[in-house]
C-alpha positions, 0 to 999 in steps of 0.5 A, spaced: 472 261 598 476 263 592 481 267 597 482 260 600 483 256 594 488 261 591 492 261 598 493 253 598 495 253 592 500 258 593 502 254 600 502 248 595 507 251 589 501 250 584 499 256 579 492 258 578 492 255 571 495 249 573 490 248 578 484 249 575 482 256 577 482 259 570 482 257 563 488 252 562 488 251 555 494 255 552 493 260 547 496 258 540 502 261 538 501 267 533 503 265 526 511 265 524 511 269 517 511 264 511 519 265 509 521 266 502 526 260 502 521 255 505 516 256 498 523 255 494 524 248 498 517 246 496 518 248 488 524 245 488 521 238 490 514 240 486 519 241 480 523 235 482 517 231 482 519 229 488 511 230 491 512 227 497 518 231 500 513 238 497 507 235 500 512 235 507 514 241 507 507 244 506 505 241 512 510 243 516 508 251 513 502 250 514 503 248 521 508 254 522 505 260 518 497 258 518 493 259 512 498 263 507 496 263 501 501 262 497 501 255 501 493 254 498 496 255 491 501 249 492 496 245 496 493 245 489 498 244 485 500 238 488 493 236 488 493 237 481 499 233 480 496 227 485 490 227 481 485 230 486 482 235 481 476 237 485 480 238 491 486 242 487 478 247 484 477 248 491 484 250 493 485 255 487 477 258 487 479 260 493 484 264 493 482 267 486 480 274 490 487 274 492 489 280 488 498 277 487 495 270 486 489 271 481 492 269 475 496 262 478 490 262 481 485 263 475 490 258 471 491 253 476 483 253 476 483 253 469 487 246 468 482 243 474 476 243 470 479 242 464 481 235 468 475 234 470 472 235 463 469 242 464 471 244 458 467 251 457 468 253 463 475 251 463 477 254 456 474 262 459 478 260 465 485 259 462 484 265 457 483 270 463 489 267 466 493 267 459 490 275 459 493 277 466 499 273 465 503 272 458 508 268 461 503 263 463 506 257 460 501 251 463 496 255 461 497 256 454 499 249 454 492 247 457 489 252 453 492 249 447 488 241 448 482 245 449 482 247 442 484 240 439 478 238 443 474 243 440 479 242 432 480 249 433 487 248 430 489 255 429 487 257 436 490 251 437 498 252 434 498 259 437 496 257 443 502 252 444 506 258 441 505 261 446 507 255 451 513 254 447 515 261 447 514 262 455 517 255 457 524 254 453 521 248 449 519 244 455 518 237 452 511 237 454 508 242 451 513 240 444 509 233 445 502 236 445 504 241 438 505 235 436 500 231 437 495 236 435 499 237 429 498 229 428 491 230 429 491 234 423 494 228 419 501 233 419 506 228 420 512 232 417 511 237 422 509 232 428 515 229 428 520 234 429 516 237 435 517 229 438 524 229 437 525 235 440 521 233 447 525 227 447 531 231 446 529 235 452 526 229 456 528 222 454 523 218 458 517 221 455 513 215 453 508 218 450 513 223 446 516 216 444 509 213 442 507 219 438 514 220 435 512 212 432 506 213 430 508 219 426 514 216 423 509 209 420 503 215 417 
């Protein structure tokens, strides 16, 4: 019976698979290798803060180049950045025994619970993503709040040094030195670092409020 069959389907012009006789569903095509420019295009767009256009373009790599690593690190830096810090936690543990990836990783988990107000456990993250990489400015940025959550202020001021240092004054981190000096009823030292976030971004409201508030105290 199976000769029948395979010889009216040759009479007939249809293909074993197309006929049924075998497995017809057709076999995934093999991973293309995730390529250097694709993972520019996503930063470019990330850094841009055109979140949109990243989440797209890592899609479509998702798509092509299969789980790749470095993909589940901006999944979760986009995450963080659209405010799912659960999913970003999840995107960052996972990837933590990656060996290339593990100090983003341990900052990018560090920043996740510190959003989810896990201070402790954010704190022994960022430190040990501070300690793998010196140059880990969002970490020593992030590590820095938490030190004013605790009034830690030494640690504190030398932390945002650091962040300071390794970012080339980004107005973020000069907005958070400030406060944490505001903090410390150090107006006459706040003020220059909410200028100075201004002056790299003029659009940073709360450098602007804080510049107000430091200028009436």
């Amino acid at each position: 019976m199976r000769f029948q069959a395979l010889f009216l389907c040759t009479l007939l012009g249809i293909l074993p698979a197309q006929a049924g006789l075998f497995d017809s569903t057709p076999a995934k095509p093999a991973p293309v290798k995730l390529s250097e420019s694709t993972l520019q295009q996503i930063q470019a767009a990330y850094d841009d803060q055109r979140y949109l256009d990243a989440g797209k373009l890592l899609d479509q790599a998702l798509l092509i180049s299969g789980s790749d690593p470095r993909l589940t690190y901006w999944a979760g830096e986009l995450n963080l950045a659209r405010g799912r810090y659960q999913d970003a936690l999840s995107n960052f543990m996972s990837i933590k025994t990656e060996p290339k990836m593990h100090a983003k990783a341990m900052a990018g988990e560090g920043i996740a619970l510190a959003k989810l107000g896990r201070s402790q456990e954010a704190l022994l993250s960022l430190q040990a993503a501070v300690s793998e990489d010196s140059k880990a400015w969002r970490a020593w940025n992030a590590l820095g709040s938490e030190y004013d959550r605790k009034h830690d202020w030494a640690n504190a001021e030398a932390a945002y040094g650091h962040a300071i240092s390794a970012s080339g004054g980004a107005a973020i981190v000069m907005n958070n030195r400030g406060f944490s000096r505001l903090s410390q009823r150090k107006p006459e030292q706040a003020i220059p670092d909410f200028v100075a976030a201004l002056q790299k971004k003029p659009d940073l409201a709360p450098a602007r409020a804080n510049l107000r508030l430091a200028m009436s105290m």
